[in-house]
N, C-alpha and C positions, 0 to 999 in steps of 0.2 A: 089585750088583757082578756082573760077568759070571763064569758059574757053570766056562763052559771058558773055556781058555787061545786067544787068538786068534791067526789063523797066522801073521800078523805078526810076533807075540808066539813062536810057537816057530819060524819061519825066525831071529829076531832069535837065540835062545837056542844054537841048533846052532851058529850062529856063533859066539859070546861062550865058549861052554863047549866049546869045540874042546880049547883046550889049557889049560884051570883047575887050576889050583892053589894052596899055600894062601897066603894076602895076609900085608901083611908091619902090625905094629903098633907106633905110636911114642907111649908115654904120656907124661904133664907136660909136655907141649911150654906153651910161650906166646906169648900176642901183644899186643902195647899195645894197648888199649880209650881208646878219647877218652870217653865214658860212664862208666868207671870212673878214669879218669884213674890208670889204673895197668897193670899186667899183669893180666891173665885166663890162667889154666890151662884147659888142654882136651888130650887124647887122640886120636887118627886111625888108623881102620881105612882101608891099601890095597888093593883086592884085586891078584891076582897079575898080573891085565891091563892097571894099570895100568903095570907095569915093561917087559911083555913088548910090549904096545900104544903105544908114544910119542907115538903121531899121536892117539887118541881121546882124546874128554875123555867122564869120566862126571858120574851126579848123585850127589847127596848128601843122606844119611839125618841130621839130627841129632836122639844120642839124647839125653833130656835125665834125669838122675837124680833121683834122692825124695831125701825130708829127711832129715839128715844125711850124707846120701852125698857121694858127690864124682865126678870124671869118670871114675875110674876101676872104678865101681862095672859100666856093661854089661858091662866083658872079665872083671871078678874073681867077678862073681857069676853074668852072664847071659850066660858066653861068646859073646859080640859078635862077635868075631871067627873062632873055629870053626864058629859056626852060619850067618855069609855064607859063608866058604868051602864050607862044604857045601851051601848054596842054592844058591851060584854051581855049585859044581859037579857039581850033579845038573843042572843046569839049570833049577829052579825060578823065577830071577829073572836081571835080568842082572848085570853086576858095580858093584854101589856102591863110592863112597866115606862114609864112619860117621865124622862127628864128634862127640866127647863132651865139650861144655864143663863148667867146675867154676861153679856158682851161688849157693857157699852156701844156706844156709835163706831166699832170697830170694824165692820163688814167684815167679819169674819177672816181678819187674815192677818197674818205676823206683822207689825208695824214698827215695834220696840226702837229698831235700830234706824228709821227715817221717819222720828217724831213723830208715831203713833199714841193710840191710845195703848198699844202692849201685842203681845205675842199670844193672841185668842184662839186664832185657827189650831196652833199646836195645843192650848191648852184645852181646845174642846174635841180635837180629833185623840191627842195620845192621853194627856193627864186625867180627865173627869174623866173617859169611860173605864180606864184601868183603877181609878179608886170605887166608881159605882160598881164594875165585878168583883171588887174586892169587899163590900159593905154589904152586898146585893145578892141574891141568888136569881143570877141573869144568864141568859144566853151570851156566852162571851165571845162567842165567837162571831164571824162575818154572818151569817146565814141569822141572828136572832138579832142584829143593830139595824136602825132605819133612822132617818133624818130628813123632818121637815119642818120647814119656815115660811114667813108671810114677809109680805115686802122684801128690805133690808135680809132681812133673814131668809127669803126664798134663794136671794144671791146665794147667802152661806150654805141653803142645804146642796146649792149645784154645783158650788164651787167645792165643796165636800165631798161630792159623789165623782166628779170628775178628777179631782185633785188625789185624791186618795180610795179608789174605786174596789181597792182589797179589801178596807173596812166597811163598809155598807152594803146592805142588800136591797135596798130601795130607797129613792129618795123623791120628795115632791117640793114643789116649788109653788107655791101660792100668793099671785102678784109677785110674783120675785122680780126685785128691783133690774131687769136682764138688759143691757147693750150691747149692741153687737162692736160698738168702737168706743171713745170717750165722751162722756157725757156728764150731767147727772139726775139724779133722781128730780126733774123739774120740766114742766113744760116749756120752759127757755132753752135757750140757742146752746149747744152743746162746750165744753169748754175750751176757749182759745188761747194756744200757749202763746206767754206773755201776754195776754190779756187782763190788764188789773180788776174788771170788773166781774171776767167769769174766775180769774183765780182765787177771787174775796169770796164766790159761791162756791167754790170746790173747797175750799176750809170750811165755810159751815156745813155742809153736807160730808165732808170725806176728815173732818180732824186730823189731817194727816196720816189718812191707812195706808195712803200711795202717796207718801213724803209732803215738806214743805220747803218750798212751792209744790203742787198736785204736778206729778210724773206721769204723763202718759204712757211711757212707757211701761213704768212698772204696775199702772193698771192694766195694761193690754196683757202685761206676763201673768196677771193672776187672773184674770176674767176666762170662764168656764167655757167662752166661744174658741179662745186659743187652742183650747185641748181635748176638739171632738175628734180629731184624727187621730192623739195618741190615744184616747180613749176607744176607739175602734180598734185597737190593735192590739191592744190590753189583754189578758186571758178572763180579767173577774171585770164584767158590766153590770153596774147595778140599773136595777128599770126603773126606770126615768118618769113619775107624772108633773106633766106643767101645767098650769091653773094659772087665769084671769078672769080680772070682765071685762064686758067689752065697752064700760063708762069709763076704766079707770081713768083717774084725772091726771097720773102721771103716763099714760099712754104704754105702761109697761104688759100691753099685748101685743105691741111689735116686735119687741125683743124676746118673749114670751113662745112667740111664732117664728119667728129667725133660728131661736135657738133647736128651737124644735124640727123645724126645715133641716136646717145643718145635721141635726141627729140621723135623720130618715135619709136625707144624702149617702150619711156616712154608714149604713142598717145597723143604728144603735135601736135599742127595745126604750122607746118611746110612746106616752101619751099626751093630746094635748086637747085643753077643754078649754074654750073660750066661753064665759058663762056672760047669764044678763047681770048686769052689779056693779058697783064701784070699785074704789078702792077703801074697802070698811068693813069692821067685824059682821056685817049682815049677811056678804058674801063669803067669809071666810067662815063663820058659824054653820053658816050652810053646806059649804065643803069639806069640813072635816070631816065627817063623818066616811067621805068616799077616799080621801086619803087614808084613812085605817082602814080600810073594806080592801084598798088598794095593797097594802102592808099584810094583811092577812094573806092575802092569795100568793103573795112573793114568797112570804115563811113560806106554805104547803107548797108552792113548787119546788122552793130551795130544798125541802125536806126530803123530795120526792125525785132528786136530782135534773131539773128539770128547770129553765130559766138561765139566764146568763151569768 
């Protein structure tokens, strides 16, 4: 990643942060999902440009939460929304629009049909961004969408970026829950099929996102390690940052660096930052800020044809 800011990048910013100020937030909103075939809850950061600005359209940051959380977990925990205002308006980045869907404990992937919690992945990759550019005056296209999560959700934003690499132009993974084979999110022994006591812990941790009983195999088919080779071969790669610490209690900067190994293997546009921290809003507060710093430079390159 380019170490300065390009001047593109700051004529673009003097612009944008002329007259900034702070964005306005609407939580529990909803939208019908045809994949859930129901309402989906999600959150929406504006920033203040969009009120003041009528005529532009921006892009869009979706953040995606960890397990047990909900969509409102970036503004209540990871102030989401005072930390773009003050990006935006130092001029660190330009001005996004942040949505934050609700996923339940569904790691982000279609489950409906082997006793999941529901069909997320489709309703967060096709249904919610086609209704938010349809409400929204957003970049709708590939080059103005970005995706990034903490934990649980760092899974989803990689399994998003790998899974569907035409839609996203960047994606970051912070503590993302990452294995290179079956496991789960726990410092115990990974799970043994047929085993009655780690399949009792792959239901609490996985509610059936990868069937019940837990299918290793159809975790192996959706795990974002499967698909650095087709993702290398791909015409549209979105750039990759991966984030940990190096306390985390769940150990997910092995899979963090695995994942990240495998990219650079394969010359995927990767970053990877092992930071001092746990696994807790203290390090993720403190990294957000460079995953949108990170988001910004991807737009100007994408703008500039320029990036994968």
């Amino acid at each position: 990643m380019a170490k300065l800011v390009s001047p593109l990048l700051a004529a673009l910013l003097v612009i944008w942060t002329a007259s900034a100020h702070a964005g306005s937030v609407k939580t529990d909103q909803s939208v019908f999902s045809e994949a859930l075939d129901g309402q989906m809850r999600y959150s929406i950061y504006l920033p203040d440009a969009y009120h003041t600005d009528p005529e532009d359209r921006f892009p869009v940051v979706y953040l995606l939460h960890g397990y047990g959380a909900n969509n409102n977990e970036w503004l209540e925990f990871g102030h989401a929304g005072d930390v773009l205002d003050r990006l935006i308006g130092s001029g660190q980045i330009p001005p996004f629009i942040a949505v934050m869907p609700f996923a339940e404990k569904s790691w982000y992937v279609d489950s409906a049909e082997i006793g999941g919690p529901g069909n997320y992945e489709t309703a967060i990759v096709r249904d919610l961004p086609a209704k938010i550019d349809e409400a929204y005056r957003t970049i709708s296209a590939r080059s103005g969408r970005y995706v990034a999560g903490l934990s649980m959700g760092g899974y989803g934003a990689m399994r998003f970026a790998f899974f569907h690499p035409g839609r996203y132009r960047a994606a970051a993974s912070l503590s993302g829950a990452l294995f290179r084979d079956i496991g789960i999110p726990s410092i115990d022994a990974p799970i043994e099929e047929g085993d009655a006591v780690t399949q009792e812990k792959a239901e609490f941790w996985f509610q059936g996102a990868y069937g019940r009983p837990f299918d290793a195999g159809v975790y192996r088919d959706r795990s974002p390690f499967g698909r650095v080779n087709a993702l290398s071969e791909h015409a549209e790669q979105p750039e990759i940052l991966i984030m940990s610490g190096d306390d985390d209690y769940f150990r997910f900067y092995e899979g963090s660096a695995d994942l990240y190994a495998a990219m650079r293997r394969a010359t995927l546009p990767a970053e990877l930052r092992i930071e001092n921290g746990g696994h807790d809003w203290e390090l993720w507060r403190e990294q957000f800020p460079r995953v949108m710093r990170f988001f910004a430079e991807a737009l100007v390159r994408g703008r500039n044809g320029g990036g994968h």
